[in-house]
C-alpha positions as CSV (number, residue, x, y, z in Angstrom):
1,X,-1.3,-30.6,-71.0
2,X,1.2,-28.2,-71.9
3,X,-0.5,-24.9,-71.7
4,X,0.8,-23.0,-68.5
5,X,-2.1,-19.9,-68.5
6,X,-4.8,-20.3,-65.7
7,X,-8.1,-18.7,-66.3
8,X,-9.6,-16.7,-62.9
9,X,-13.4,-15.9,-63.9
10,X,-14.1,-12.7,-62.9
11,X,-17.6,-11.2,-62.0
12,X,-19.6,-8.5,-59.8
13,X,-19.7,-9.6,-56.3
14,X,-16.9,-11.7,-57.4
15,X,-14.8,-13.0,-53.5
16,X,-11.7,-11.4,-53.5
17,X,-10.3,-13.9,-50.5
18,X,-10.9,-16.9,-52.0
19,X,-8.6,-17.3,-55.1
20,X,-5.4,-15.3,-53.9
21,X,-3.6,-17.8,-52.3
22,X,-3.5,-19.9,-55.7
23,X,-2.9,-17.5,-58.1
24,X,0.0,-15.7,-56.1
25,X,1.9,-18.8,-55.8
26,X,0.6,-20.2,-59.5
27,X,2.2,-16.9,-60.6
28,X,5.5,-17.7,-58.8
29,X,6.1,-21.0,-60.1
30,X,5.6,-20.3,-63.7
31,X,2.0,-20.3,-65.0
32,X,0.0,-17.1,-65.9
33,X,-3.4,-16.2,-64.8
34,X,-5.5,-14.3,-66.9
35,X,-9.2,-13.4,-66.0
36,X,-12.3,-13.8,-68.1
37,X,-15.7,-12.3,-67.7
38,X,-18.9,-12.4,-69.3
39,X,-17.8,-9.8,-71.4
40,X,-14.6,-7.8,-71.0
41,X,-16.3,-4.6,-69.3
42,X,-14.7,-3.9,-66.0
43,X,-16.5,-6.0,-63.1
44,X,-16.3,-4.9,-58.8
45,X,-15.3,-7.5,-56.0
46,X,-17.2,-8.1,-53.4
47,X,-14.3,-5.8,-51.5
48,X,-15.0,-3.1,-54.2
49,X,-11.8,-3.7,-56.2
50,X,-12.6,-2.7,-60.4
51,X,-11.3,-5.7,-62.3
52,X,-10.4,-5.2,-66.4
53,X,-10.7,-9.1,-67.5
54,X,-8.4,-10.0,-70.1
55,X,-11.2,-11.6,-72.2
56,X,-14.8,-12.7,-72.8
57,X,-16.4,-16.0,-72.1
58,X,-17.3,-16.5,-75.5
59,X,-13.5,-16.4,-76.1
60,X,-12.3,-18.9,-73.9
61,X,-11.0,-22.2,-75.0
62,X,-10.2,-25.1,-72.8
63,X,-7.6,-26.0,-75.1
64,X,-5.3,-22.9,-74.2
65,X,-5.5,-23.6,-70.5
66,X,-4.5,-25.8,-67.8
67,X,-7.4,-24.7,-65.5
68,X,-11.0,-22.7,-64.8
69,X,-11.4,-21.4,-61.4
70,X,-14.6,-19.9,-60.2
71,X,-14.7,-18.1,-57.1
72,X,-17.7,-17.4,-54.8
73,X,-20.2,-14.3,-55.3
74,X,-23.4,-13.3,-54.3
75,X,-24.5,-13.6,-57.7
76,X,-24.5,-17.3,-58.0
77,X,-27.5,-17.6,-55.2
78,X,-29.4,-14.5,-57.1
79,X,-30.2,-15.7,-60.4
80,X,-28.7,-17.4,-63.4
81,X,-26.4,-14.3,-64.5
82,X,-23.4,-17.0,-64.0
83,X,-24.8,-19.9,-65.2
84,X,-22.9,-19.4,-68.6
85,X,-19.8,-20.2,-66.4
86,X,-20.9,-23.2,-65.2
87,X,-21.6,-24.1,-68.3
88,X,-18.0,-23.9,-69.2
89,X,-16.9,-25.7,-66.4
90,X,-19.0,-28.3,-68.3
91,X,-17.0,-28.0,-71.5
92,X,-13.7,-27.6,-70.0
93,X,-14.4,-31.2,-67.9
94,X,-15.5,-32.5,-71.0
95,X,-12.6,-31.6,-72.7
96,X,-10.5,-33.2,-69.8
97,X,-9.2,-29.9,-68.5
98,X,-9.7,-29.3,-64.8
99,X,-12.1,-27.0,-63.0
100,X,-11.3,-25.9,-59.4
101,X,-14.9,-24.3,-58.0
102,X,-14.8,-22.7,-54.2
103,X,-18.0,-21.5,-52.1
104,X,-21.0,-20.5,-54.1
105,X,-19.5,-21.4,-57.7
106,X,-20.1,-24.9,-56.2
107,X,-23.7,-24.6,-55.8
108,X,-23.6,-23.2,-60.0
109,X,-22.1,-26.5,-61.2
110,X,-24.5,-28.6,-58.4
111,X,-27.0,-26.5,-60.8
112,X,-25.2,-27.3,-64.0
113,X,-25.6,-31.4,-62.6
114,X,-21.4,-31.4,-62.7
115,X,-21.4,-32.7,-59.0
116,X,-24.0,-35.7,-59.5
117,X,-21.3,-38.3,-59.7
118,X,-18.0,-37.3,-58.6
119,X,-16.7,-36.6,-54.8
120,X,-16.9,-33.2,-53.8
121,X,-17.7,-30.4,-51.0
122,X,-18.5,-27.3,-50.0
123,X,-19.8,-24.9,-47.3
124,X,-22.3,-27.5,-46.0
125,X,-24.2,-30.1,-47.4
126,X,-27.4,-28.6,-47.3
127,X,-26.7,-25.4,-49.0
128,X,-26.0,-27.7,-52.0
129,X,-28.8,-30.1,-51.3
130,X,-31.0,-26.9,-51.4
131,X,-30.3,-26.7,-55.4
132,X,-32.1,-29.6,-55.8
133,X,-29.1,-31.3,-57.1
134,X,-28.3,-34.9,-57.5
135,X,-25.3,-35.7,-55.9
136,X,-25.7,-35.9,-52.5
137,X,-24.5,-39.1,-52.1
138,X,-20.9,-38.0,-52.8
139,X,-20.6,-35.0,-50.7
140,X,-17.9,-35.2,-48.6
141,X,-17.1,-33.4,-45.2
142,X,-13.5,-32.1,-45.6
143,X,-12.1,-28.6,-46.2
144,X,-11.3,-29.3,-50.1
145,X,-11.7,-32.1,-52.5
146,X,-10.5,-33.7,-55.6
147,X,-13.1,-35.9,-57.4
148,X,-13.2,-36.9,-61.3
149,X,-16.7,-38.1,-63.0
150,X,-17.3,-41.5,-63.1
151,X,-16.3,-42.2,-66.9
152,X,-18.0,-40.4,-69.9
153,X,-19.3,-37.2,-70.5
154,X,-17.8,-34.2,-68.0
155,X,-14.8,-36.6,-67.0
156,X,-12.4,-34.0,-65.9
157,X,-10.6,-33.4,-62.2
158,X,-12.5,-30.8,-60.0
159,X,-11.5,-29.3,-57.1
160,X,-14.2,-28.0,-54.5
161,X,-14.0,-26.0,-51.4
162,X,-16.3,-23.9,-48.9
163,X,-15.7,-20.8,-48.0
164,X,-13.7,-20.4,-45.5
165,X,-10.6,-23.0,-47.2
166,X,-8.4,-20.7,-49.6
167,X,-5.1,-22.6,-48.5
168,X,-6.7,-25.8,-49.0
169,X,-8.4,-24.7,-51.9
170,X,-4.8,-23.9,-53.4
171,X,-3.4,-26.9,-51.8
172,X,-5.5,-29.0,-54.3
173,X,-4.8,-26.9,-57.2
174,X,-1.0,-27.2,-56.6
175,X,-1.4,-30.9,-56.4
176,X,-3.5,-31.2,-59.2
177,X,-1.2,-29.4,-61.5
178,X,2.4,-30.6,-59.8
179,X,3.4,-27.7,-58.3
180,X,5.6,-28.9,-55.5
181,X,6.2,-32.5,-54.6
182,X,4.2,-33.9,-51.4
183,X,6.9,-33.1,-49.0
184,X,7.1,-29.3,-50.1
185,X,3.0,-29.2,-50.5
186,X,2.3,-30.6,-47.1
187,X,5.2,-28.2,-45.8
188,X,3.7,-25.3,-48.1
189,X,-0.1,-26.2,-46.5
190,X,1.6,-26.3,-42.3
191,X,2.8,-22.6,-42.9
192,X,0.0,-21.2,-44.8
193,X,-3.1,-22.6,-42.9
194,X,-1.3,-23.8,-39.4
195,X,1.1,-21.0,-39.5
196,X,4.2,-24.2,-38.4
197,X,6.9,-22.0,-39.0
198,X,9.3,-25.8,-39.4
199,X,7.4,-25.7,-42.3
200,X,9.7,-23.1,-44.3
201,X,12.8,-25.1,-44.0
202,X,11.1,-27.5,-46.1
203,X,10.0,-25.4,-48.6
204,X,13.0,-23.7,-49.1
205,X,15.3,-26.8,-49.2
């Protein structure tokens, strides 16, 4: 993987809280993110902030990126207008490049059957159980997750998170991708989510 660009899907009622704490510090340690919507008209956040995204969907390829992340927004529980992005969650797995999927984009790929046989979480276990979704079994209660398919088709890393987990959610991105070592990471995650102010000193030795 040598590709440094991160693509941030973008969309109307799109969670402005969720992805910030990864793509600020992504940004800072050398990869760019770049944002893709459906189509490149300007979308709205969920806090009302207008988006431009830097391309369409139909442009992305998994090959010129180290990593999809969908963010939560209302739209996933109203419809299928973002099932075409849970769809290519599906080709960038297959094509071994990771996906990392926070609060409702979770319950699109439960929908898209990308969580029916690797670990994963998210706000509760009902609230995926209620897509009617076959992987239960590997739901796990923690505040973010790392799970890979079990061999074949959609084979890729995936990070999942509820809600309320941005810091963790970045936590798993940064480990994914090698973004500090584990002392700095577990440093990094004491300051941001437990506010350990010891923390620093590690990060900035």
């Amino acid at each position: 993987m040598t590709s440094t660009t991160v693509h941030l899907a973008v969309y109307d009622t799109f969670a402005d809280w969720e992805p910030g704490f990864a793509t600020a510090h992504l940004t800072q340690h050398g990869y760019t993110v770049r944002t893709v919507g459906l189509t490149t008209a300007p979308v709205t956040t969920m806090g009302g902030v207008r988006i431009q995204p830097d391309l369409a969907l139909d442009g992305l390829d998994p090959g010129d990126s180290t990593l999809l992340v969908l963010t939560g927004a209302s739209l996933w529980d109203t419809g299928d207008t973002l099932a075409p992005f849970a769809r290519a969650a599906r080709t960038f797995l297959d094509a071994g490049v990771p996906v990392a999927a926070i609060c409702g984009a979770t319950a699109g790929l439960a929908r898209e059957g990308l969580l029916d046989d690797r670990p994963h979480t998210s706000a509760v276990s009902f609230y995926l159980a209620a897509t009617g979704y076959a992987g239960g079994a590997h739901y796990v209660e923690a505040d973010a997750v790392t799970g890979s398919g079990s061999g074949g088709a959609s084979h890729g890393a995936l990070v999942t998170a509820g809600p309320t987990e941005p810091v963790a959610f970045a936590r798993e991105i940064f480990g994914l991708l090698g973004v500090f070592e584990p002392k700095k990471l577990d440093a990094w995650y004491r300051l941001f989510h437990d506010s350990d102010a010891s923390a620093y000193e590690v990060l900035q030795g």
